[in-house]
N, C-alpha and C positions, 0 to 999 in steps of 0.2 A: 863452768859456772852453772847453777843451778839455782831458779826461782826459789820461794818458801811460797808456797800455795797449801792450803789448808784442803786435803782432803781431792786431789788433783793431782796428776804427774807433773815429776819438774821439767823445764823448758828451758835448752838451752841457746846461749846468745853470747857474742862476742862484744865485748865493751871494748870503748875507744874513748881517750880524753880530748874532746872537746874546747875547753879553756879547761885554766887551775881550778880544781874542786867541781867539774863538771863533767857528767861522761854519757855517751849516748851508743846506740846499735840503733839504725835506721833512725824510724820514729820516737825509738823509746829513748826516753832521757832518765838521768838519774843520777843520787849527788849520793856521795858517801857518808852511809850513817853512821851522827854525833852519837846516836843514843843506839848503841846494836841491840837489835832483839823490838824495839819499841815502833808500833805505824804509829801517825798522826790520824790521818785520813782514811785508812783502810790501804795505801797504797800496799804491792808488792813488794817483797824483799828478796833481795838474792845475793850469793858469794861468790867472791872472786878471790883466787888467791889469799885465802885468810883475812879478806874484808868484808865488810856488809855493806849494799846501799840497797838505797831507795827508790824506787820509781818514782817519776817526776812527771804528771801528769800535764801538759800542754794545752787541756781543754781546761782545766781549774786553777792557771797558771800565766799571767799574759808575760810573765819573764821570761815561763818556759815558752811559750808561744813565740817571745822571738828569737828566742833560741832554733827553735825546731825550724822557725823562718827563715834563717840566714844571716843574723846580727853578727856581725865582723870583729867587735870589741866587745869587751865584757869585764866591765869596775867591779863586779861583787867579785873578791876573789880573795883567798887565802888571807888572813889579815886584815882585811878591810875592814874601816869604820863605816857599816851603813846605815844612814837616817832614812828607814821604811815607814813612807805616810798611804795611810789609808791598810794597814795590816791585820785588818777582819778577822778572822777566827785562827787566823797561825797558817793555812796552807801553805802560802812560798815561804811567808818567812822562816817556816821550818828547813825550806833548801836554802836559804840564805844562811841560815843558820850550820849547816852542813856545811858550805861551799867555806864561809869564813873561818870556820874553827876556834878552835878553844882558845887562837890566838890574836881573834878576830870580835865584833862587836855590834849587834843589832840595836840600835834604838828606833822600837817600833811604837808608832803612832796611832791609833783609833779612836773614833770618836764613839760610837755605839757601846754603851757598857752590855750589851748581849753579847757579840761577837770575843769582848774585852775578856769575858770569865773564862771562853775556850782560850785567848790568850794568856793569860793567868795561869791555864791548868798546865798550857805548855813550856811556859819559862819554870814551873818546879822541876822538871829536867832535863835544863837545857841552859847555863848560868851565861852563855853570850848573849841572849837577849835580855834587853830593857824595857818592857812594855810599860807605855804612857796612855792615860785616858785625858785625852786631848783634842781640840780643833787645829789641825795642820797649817788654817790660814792663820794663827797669831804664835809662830815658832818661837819667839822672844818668853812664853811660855817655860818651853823644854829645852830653850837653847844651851842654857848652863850644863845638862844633861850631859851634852855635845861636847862642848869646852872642854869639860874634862877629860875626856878622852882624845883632845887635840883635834877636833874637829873633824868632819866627814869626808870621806874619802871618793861618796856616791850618796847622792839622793834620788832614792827612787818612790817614784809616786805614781798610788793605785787608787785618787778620789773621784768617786762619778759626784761631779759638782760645776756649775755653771763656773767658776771661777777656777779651772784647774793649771791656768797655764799662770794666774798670779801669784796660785798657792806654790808653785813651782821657781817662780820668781822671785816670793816674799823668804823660801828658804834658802835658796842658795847664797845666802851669808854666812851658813853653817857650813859651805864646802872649805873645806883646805886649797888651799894655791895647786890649779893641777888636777884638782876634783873634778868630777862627772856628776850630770844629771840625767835620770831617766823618766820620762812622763808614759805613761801608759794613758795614751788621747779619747775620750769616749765621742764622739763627735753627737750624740743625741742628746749629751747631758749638757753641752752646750748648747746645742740650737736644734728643736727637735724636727723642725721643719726644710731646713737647709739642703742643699746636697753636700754626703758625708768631704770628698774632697775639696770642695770650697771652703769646708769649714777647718779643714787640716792647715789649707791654703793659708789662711789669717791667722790660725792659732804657728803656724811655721814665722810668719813675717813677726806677733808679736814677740816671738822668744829670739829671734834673733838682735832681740834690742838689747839683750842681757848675756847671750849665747851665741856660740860657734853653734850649728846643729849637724852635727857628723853625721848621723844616719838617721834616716827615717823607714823603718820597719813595717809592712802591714801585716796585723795579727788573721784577717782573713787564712782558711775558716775558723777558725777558734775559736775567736772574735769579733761579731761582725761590725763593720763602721767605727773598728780602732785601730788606730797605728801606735806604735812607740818612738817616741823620738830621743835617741843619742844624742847628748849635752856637754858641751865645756863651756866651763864661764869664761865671762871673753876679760 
């Protein structure tokens, strides 16, 4: 296996599959690239046996962050229909977009039309994503989006917003029977003054009114004063 580094020796590392469509050596993680030959972000690329991927950086990534942390389960995978709120400039959604494949479905959500254009630039080559310029708290919006595609199979959500465990709540009528939800928690965007696990504490008790909560992640250091919490609708 050998890196693509521009203008540097190549470096090599033994990869191992982690879940479907994910693959890591130590630290490093990284999803098999949709587009070979193409970075999003600047990551690294390298080959393995006649494949390409991508490096998946865990510090611009709180998916990959709980990845790299120990998450047990893992809904985005091969196939999956996933509704990605809060999908900013394309960073993960570009591994999600990897991970699911060509036989697989992103409906990404943002609200910011700056972020939206780097969006935009990356669904021209990459035809599993759906980028929506939308607010994630009124899903009834994009829901139809969903529908067609037989609904989501994982909802995962990346909104720094005082309301992110509603916004979390108001979509999971877009999961499929069986579906998973993922919140990536910011604990200062809710209460900036709190202690960060007090405020995990309450936002854990309200999602269990709607939710099983399988696992609860902390993205520490990555991310400081967020966990991600593993979802099944109850």
């Amino acid at each position: 296996m050998t890196w693509i580094r521009s203008n540097t020796n190549s470096l090599g590392i033994s990869i191992k599959k982690v879940f479907p469509g994910i693959f890591r050596d130590g630290r490093v993680l990284a999803t098999a690239n949709l587009t070979p030959g193409l970075r999003v972000y600047g990551e690294r690329l390298f080959h393995d046996k006649g494949g390409e991927y991508r490096e998946w950086d865990p510090n611009r990534s709180k998916l990959g962050a709980a990845i790299v942390n120990g998450v047990r389960e893992m809904p985005v995978k091969p196939g999956a229909v996933v509704l990605y709120l809060g999908a900013a400039n394309g960073t993960t959604v570009s591994h999600v977009s990897d991970i699911v494949g060509p036989g697989g479905l992103v409906v990404a959500v943002e609200f910011a039309p700056r972020p939206m254009r780097d969006l935009l630039r990356l669904c021209d080559r990459r035809e599993n994503i759906v980028p929506i310029l939308e607010d994630a708290r009124f899903p009834e919006r994009y829901a139809d989006v969903v529908a067609e595609s037989g609904g989501a199979d994982c909802v995962f959500e990346d909104v720094a917003d005082s309301e992110q465990v509603r916004i979390m709540d108001a979509n999971a009528l877009l999961l499929k029977r069986g579906g998973r939800g993922m919140l990536a928690l910011k604990a200062r965007s809710i209460d900036a003054v709190s202690e960060p696990n007090k405020v995990f504490a309450q936002a854990r008790e309200r999602l269990e009114k709607t939710f099983n909560v399988l696992e609860q992640v902390d993205l520490e250091p990555f991310e400081k004063d967020h966990v991600l919490f593993l979802l099944e609708k109850k």
